[in-house]
VEXDREN-2710 file (C-alpha; in Angstrom, 1 decimal):
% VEXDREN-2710
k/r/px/py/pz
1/UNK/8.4/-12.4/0.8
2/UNK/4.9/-13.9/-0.1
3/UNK/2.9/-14.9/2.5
4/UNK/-0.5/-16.8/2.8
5/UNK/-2.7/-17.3/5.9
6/UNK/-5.2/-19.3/6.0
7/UNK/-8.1/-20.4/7.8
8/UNK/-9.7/-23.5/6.3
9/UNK/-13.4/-24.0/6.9
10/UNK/-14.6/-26.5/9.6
11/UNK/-16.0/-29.9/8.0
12/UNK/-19.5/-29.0/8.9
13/UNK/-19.3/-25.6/7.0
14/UNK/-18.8/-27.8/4.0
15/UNK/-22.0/-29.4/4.1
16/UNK/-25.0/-29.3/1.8
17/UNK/-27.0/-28.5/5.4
18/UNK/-24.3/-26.2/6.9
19/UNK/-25.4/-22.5/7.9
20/UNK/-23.7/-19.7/6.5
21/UNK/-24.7/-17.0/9.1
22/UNK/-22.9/-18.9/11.4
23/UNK/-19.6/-19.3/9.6
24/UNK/-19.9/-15.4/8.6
25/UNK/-20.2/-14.0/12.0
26/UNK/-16.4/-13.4/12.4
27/UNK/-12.7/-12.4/10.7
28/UNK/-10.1/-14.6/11.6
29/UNK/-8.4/-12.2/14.0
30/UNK/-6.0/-14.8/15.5
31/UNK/-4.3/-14.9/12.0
32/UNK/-5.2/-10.9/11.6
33/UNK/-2.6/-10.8/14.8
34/UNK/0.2/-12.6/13.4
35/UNK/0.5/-10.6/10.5
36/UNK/1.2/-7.5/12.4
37/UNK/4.4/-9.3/13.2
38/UNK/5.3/-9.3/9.5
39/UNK/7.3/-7.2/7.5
40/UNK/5.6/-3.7/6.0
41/UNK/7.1/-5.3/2.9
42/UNK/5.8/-8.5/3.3
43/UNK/3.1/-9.1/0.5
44/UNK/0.4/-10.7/2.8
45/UNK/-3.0/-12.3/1.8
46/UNK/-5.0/-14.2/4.5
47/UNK/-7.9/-16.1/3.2
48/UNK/-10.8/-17.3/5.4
49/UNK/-11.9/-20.7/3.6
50/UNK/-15.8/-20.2/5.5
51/UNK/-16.6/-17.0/3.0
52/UNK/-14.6/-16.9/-0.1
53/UNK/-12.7/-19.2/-2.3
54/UNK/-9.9/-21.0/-1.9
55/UNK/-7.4/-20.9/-4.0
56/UNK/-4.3/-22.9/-3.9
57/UNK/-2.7/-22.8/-7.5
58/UNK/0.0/-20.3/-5.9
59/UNK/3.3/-20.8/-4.5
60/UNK/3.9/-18.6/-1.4
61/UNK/7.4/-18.4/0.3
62/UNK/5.6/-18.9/3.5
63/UNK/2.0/-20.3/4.3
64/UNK/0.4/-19.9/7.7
65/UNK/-2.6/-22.4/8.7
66/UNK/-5.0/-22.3/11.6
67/UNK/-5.9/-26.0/13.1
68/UNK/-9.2/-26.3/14.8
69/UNK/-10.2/-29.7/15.7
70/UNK/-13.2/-29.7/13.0
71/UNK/-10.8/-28.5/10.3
72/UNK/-8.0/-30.4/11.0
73/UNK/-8.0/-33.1/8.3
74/UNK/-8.7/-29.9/5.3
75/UNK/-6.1/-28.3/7.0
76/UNK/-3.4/-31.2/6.8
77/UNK/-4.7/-31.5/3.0
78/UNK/-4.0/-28.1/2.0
79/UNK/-0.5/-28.0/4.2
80/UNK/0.4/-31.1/2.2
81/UNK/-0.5/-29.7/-1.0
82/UNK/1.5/-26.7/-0.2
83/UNK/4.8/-28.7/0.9
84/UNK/4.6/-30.7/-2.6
85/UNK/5.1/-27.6/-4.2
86/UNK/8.1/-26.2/-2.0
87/UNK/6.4/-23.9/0.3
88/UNK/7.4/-23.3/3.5
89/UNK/4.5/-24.5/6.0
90/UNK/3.8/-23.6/9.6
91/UNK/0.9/-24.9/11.4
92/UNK/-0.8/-23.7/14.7
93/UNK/-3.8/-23.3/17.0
94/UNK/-6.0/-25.4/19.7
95/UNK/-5.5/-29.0/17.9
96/UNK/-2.1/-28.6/17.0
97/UNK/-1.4/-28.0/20.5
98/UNK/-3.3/-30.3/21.6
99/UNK/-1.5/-32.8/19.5
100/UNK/1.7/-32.0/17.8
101/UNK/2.7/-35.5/16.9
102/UNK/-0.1/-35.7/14.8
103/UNK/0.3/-32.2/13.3
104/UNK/4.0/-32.5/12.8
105/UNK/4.4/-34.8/9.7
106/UNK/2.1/-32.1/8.1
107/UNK/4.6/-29.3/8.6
108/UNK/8.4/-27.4/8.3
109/UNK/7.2/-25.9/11.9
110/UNK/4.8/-25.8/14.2
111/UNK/3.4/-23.3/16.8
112/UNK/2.4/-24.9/20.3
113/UNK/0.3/-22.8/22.6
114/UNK/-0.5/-18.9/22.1
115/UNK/1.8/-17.2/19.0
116/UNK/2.1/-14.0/20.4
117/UNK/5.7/-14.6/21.4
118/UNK/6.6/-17.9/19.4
119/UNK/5.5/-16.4/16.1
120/UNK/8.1/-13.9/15.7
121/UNK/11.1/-15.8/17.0
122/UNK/9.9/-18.1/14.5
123/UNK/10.1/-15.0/11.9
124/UNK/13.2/-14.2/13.0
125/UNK/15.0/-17.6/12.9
126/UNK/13.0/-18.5/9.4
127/UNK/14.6/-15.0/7.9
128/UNK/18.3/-15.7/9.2
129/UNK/17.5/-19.4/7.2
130/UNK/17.4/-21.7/10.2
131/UNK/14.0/-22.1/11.8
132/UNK/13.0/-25.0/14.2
133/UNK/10.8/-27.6/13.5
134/UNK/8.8/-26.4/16.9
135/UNK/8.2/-23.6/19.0
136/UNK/6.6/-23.6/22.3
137/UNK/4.6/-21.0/24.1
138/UNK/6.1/-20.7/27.8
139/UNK/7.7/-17.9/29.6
140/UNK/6.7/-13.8/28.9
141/UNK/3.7/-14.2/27.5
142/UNK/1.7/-11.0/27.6
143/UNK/-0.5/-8.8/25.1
144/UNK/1.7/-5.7/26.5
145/UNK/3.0/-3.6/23.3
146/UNK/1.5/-6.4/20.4
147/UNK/1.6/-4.2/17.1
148/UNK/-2.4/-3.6/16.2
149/UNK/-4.0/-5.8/14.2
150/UNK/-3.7/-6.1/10.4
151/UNK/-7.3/-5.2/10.0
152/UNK/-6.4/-4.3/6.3
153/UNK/-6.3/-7.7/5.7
154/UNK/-9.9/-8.5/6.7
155/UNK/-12.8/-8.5/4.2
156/UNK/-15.2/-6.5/6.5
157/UNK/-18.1/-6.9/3.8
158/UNK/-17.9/-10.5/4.4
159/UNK/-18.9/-10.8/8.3
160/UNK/-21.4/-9.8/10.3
161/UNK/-19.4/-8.8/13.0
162/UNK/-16.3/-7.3/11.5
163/UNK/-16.0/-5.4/14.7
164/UNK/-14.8/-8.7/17.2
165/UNK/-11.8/-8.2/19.3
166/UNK/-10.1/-9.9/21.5
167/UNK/-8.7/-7.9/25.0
168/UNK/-7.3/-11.1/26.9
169/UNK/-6.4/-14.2/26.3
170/UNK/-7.4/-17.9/28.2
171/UNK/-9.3/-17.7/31.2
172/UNK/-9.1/-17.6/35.2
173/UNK/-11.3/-21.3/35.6
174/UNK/-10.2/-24.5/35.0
175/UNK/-13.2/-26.4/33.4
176/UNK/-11.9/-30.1/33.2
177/UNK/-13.7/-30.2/29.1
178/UNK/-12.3/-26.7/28.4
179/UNK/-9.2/-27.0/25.7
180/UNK/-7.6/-23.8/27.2
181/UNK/-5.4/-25.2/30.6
182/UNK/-4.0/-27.6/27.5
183/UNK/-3.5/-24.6/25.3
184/UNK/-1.7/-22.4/28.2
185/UNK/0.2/-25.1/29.6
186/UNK/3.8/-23.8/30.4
187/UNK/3.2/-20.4/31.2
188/UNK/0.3/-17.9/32.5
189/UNK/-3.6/-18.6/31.3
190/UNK/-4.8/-15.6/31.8
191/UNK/-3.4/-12.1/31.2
192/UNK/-5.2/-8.9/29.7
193/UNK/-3.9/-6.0/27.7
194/UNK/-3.3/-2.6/29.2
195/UNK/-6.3/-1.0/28.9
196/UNK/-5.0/1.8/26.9
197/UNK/-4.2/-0.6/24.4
198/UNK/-7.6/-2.0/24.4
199/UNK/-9.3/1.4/24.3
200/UNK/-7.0/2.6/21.3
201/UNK/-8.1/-0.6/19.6
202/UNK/-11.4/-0.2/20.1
203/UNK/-11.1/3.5/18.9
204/UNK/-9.4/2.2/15.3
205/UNK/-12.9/0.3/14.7
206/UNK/-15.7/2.0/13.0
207/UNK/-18.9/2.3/13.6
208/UNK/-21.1/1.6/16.6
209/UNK/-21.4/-2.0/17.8
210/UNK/-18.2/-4.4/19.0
211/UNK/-18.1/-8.5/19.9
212/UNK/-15.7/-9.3/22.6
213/UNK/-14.8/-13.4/21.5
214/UNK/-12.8/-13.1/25.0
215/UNK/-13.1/-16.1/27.0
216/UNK/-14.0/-14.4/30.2
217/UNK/-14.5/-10.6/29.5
218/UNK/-14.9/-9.9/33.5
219/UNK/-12.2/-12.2/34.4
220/UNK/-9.9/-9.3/35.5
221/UNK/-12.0/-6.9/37.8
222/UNK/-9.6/-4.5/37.7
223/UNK/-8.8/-4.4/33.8
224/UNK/-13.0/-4.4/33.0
225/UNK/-13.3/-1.6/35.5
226/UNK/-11.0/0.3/33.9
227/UNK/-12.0/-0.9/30.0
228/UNK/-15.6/0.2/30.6
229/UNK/-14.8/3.5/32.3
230/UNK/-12.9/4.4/29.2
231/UNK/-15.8/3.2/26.8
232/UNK/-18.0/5.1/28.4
233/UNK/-19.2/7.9/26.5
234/UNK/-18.1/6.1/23.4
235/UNK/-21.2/5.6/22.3
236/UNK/-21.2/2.1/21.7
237/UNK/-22.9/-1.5/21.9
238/UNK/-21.3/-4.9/22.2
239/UNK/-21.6/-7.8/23.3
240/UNK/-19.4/-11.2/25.5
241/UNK/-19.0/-13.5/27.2
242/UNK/-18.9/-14.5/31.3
243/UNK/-19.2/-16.5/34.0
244/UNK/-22.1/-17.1/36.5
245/UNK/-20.1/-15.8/39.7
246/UNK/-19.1/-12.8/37.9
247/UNK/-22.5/-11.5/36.6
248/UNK/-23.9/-11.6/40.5
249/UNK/-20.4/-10.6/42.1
250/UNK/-20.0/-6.9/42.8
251/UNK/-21.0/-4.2/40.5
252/UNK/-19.0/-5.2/37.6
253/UNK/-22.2/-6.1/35.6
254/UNK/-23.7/-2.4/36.1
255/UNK/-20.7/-1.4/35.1
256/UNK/-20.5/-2.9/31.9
257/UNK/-24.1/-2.4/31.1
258/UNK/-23.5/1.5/31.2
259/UNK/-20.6/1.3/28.9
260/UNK/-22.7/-0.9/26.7
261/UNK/-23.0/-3.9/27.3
262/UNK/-26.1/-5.2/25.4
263/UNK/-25.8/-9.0/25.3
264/UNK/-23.9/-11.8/27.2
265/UNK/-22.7/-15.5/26.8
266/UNK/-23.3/-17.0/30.1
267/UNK/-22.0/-20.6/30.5
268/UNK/-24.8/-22.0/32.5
269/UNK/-23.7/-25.6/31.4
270/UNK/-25.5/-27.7/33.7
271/UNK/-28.2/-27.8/37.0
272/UNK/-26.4/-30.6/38.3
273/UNK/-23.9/-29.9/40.6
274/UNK/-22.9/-33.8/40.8
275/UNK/-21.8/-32.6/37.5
276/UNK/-20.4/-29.3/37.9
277/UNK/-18.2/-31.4/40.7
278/UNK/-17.4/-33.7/38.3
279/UNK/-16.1/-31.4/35.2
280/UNK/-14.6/-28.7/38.0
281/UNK/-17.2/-25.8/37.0
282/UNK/-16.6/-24.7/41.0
283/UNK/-17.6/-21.3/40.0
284/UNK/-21.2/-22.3/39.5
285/UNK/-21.6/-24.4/42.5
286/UNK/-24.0/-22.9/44.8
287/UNK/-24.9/-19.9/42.6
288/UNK/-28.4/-18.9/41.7
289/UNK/-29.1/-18.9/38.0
290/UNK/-32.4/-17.6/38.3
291/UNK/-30.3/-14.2/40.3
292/UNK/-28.5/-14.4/37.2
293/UNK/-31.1/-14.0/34.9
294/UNK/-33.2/-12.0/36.7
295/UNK/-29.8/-9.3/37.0
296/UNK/-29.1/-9.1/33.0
297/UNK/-32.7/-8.7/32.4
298/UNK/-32.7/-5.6/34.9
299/UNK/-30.3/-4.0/32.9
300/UNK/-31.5/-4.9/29.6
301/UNK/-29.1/-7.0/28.6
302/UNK/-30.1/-10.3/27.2
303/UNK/-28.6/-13.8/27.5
304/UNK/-27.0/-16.5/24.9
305/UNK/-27.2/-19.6/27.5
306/UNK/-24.6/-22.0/27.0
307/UNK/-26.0/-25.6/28.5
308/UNK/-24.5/-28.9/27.8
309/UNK/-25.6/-32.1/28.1
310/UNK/-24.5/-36.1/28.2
311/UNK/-22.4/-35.5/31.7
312/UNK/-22.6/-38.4/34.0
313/UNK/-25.4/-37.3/35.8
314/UNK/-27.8/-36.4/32.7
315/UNK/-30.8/-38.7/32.5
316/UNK/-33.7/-39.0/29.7
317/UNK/-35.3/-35.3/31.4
318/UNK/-32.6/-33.5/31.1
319/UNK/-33.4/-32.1/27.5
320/UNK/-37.0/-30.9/28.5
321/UNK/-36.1/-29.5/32.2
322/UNK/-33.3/-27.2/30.6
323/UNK/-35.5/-26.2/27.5
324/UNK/-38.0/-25.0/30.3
325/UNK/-35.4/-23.6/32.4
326/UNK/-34.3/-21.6/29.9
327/UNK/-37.5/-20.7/28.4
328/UNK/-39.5/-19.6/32.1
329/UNK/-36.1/-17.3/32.8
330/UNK/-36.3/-15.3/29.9
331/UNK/-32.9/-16.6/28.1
332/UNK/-33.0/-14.5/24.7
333/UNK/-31.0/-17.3/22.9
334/UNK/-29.5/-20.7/23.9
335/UNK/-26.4/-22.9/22.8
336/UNK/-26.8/-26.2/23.1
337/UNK/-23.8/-28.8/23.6
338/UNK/-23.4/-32.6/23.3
339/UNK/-20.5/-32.9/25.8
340/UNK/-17.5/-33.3/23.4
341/UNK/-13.8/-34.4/25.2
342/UNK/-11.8/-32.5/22.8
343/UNK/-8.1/-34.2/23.0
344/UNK/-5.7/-32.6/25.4
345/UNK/-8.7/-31.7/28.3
346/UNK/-9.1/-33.5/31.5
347/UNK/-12.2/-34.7/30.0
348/UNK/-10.4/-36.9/27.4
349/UNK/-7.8/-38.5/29.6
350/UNK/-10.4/-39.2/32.3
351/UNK/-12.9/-40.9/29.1
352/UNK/-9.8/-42.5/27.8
353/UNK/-8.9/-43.8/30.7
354/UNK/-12.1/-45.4/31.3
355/UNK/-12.5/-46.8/27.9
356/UNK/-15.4/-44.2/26.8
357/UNK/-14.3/-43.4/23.7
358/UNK/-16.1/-44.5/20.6
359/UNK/-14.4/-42.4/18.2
360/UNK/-11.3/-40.3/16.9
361/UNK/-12.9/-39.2/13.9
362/UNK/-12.2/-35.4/14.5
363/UNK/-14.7/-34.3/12.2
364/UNK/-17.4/-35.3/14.7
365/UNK/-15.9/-33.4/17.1
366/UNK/-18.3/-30.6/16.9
367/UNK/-20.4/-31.0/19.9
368/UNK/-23.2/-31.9/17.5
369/UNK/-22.3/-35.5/17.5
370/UNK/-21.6/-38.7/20.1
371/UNK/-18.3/-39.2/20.1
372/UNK/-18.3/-41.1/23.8
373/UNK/-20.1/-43.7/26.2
374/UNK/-22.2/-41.3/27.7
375/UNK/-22.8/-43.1/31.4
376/UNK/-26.5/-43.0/31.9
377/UNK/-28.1/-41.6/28.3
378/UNK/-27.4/-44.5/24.7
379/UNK/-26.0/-42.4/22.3
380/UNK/-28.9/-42.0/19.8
381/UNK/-30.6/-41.0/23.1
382/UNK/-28.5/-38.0/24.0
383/UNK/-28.6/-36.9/20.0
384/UNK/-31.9/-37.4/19.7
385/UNK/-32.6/-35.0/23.1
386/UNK/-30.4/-33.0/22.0
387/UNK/-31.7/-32.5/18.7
388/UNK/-34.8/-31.7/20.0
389/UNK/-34.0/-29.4/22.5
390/UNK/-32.8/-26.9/19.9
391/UNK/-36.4/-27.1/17.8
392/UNK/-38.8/-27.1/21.0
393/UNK/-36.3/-24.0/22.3
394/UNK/-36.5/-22.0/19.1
395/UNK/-40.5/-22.4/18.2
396/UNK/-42.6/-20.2/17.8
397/UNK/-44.4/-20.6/20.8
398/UNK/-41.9/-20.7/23.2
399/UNK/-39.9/-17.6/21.0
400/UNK/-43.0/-15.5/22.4
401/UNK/-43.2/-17.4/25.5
402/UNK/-39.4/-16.4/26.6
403/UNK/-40.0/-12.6/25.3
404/UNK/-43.0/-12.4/27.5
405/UNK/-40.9/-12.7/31.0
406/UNK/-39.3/-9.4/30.7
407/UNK/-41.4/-6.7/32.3
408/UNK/-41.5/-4.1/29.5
409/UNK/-43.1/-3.9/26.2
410/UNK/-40.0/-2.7/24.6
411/UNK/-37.8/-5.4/26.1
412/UNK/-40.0/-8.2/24.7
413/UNK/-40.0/-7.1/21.5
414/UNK/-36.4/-6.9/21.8
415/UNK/-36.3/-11.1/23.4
416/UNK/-38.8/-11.7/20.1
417/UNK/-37.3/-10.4/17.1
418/UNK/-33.5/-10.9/17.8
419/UNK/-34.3/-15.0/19.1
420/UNK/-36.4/-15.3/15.8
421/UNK/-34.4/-13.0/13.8
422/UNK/-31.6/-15.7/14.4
423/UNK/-33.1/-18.7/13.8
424/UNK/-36.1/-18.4/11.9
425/UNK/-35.3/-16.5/8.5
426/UNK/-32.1/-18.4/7.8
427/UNK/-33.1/-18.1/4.2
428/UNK/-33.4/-14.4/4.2
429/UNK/-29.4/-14.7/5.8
430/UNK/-28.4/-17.1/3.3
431/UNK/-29.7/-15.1/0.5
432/UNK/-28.0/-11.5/2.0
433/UNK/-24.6/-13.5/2.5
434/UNK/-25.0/-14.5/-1.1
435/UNK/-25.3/-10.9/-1.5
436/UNK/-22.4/-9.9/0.0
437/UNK/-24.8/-7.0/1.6
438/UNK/-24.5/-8.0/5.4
439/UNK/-24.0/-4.5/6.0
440/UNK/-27.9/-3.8/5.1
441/UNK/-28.7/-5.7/8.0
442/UNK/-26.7/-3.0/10.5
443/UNK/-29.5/-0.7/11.1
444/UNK/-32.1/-3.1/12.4
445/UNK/-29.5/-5.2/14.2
446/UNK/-28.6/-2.1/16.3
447/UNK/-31.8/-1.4/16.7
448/UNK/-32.7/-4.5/18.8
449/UNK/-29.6/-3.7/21.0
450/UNK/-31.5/-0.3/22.2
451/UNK/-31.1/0.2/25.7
452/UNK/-34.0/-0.8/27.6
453/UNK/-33.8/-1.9/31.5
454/UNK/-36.5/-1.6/33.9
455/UNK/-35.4/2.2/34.9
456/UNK/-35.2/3.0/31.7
457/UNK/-31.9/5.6/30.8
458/UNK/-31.0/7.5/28.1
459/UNK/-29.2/5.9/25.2
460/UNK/-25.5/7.0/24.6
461/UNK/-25.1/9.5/22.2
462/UNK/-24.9/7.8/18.3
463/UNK/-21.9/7.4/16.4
464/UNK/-21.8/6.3/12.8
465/UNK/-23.2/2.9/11.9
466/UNK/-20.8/0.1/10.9
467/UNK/-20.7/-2.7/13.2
468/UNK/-23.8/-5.6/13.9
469/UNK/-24.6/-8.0/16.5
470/UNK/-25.2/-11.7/16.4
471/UNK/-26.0/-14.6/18.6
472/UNK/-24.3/-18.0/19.6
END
């Protein structure tokens, strides 16, 4: 049979003032990992609507969408156009779990929670002509024997980081404005592959540098320990994500940083812990985020920073006390966040219930936009700060100012070039996208992830180059 996946592009990827380097970063690998559970005779073609063109004068047997919240009304366009034309449509991912009535009317079936193990009972039952309208994500989930990726079906010339993978799935904390408790409800959140899975995965992908999109990449202490003890030796950089507890607990950072680990998402959210009470981030209360920074920076690893603001507890200071909180600790990058309660979360119901919302228009949900009564900021107050904490973060001034916390000459250079590297020659990124030529940027990518810690150590043996590195 024919069969399309797709992943259409997020509303704001469709704008005039959208930037491409962020909507080229990664392959669709959710999509990548339902296809393994195709047919080898299956004619398969997944299309990621961000880099190439869409095309949609064919007639699959079966089409495949992925729903994010930001896509949703492109992707309910395009699974309706399909439909007209007698295709077979199945829709899936975080919105449509979040709110199958709504995605329902758009689809022959639809996938609720984590596909792994509704995907190919859906296969099954489509093939022997009677497939259900819905399947739900519950009991035996695991990552234990998944067939590997269809990596043949990504365009790696198209993404900066071809090399992402994912080696869990949800995470251990239950952060009342995170979609994942919604997206694991039924069954286990949080489960890891065997780690000889992961390293044989990892040993499929070329080149030198790797991006784990995991949620929580030392969420498992036992599964990291044993992940990075096999990389070791491999030869290769990459990058995460993790929490604030985890960096300072035990050795599990060390341990990571000799495998490779260059660069790490750290959700510092908020220096509030009125609000870290209030959206159940327990595992920052109490916790030193200078000890935090201070640690990476040791080990030469440096920091994307993940703050939000418009919790109940911001007020008109918060923009310019996190900007230089953030800037006087050495954070290499930062992500900035208008709080957004994505449908589904604990966040939403609680808003809901108090009457906060000012808007269902999922395209704004992008955490770029005011969507809710914030309690103690107007609206065009918290966008405005918000706004402005991303240009008085990424100046020039406070670019070199970050760089020159780090203790070694090499380190700062490192801090300088890759936070203006990604924010300050977006035209040079545009016009190498354009290009198709991503890879051309590998080299000096790699090169800012060098090793470099304040007892400094050899740098792992090179492999061949094939992989990058980016940011936010």
């Amino acid at each position: 049979m024919k069969v399309k996946l797709i992943l259409p592009a997020l509303t704001e990827a469709k704008s005039p003032f959208w930037r491409p380097i962020k909507y080229s970063l990664f392959p669709p690998l959710g999509l990548a990992t339902l296809a393994a559970f195709l047919s080898p005779d299956d004619e398969v073609t997944l299309v990621d609507d961000h880099v190439e063109r869409l095309t949609t004068d064919d007639a699959p047997d079966l089409v495949v969408i992925q729903v994010y919240i930001t896509n949703a009304y492109r992707a309910y366009a395009l699974a309706d156009h399909y439909r007209a034309k007698g295709c077979y449509v199945a829709l899936g991912g975080l919105h449509v779990t979040s709110l199958p009535d709504e995605a329902a009317p758009h689809a022959d079936s639809i996938f609720i929670g984590p596909g792994e193990q509704t995907f190919p009972r859906f296969l099954a039952d489509w093939r022997a002509g009677h497939p259900r309208p819905r399947y739900v994500s519950t009991a035996g989930r695991s990552l234990h024997g998944v067939p590997p990726i269809r990596r043949d079906l990504i365009k790696r010339e198209r993404y900066l980081v071809p090399n992402s993978i994912v080696v869990t799935r949800g995470c251990p904390q239950h952060c009342d404005f995170c979609y994942k408790d919604a997206f694991f409800a039924g069954g286990r959140s949080f489960y890891a592959q065997r780690v000889d899975e992961a390293l044989a995965e990892i040993e499929r992908l070329p080149g030198r540098h790797l991006y784990f999109l995991d949620d929580h990449l030392l969420g498992d202490r036992r599964f990291a320990e044993g992940l990075f003890a096999g990389m070791r030796g491999m030869g290769r950089l990459f990058q995460g994500a993790a929490t604030v507890d985890s960096v300072l607990r035990g050795d599990l950072i060390e341990r990571a940083a000799e495998a490779g680990l260059r660069s790490l998402f750290v959700g510092f959210e908020t220096f509030s812990p009125e609000n870290l009470r209030g959206c159940n981030k327990k595992q920052n209360l109490a916790r030193d985020y200078a000890a935090v920074t201070r640690r990476l920076s040791d080990l030469g690893i440096m920091i994307n920073g993940s703050f939000v603001f418009g919790m109940d507890e911001d007020d008109a200071d918060v923009f310019d006390r996190t900007v230089d909180w953030a800037v006087r600790h050495g954070v290499t990058t930062a992500t900035f966040h208008i709080q957004t309660p994505y449908p589904g979360t604990r966040l939403y119901q609680q808003l809901a219930a108090q009457g906060r919302i000012t808007s269902h228009d999922w395209d704004l949900y992008d955490t770029r936009h005011v969507v809710y009564r914030p309690a103690r900021l107007s609206p065009a107050a918290l966008k405005a700060g918000y706004d402005r904490a991303y240009r008085e973060f990424y100046n020039w001034g406070n670019i070199a100012r970050g760089a020159w916390t780090h203790d070694s000459a090499k380190h700062r250079a490192k801090h300088f070039f890759y936070a203006a590297g990604w924010k300050k020659f977006e035209p040079l990124w545009d016009m190498v996208i354009k290009a198709r030529r991503l890879r051309v940027m590998t080299p000096l990518l790699e090169a800012v992830l060098a090793k470099v810690s304040r007892h400094e150590a050899p740098e792992p043996a090179a492999v061949p180059i094939g992989g990058a590195v980016a940011a936010e």
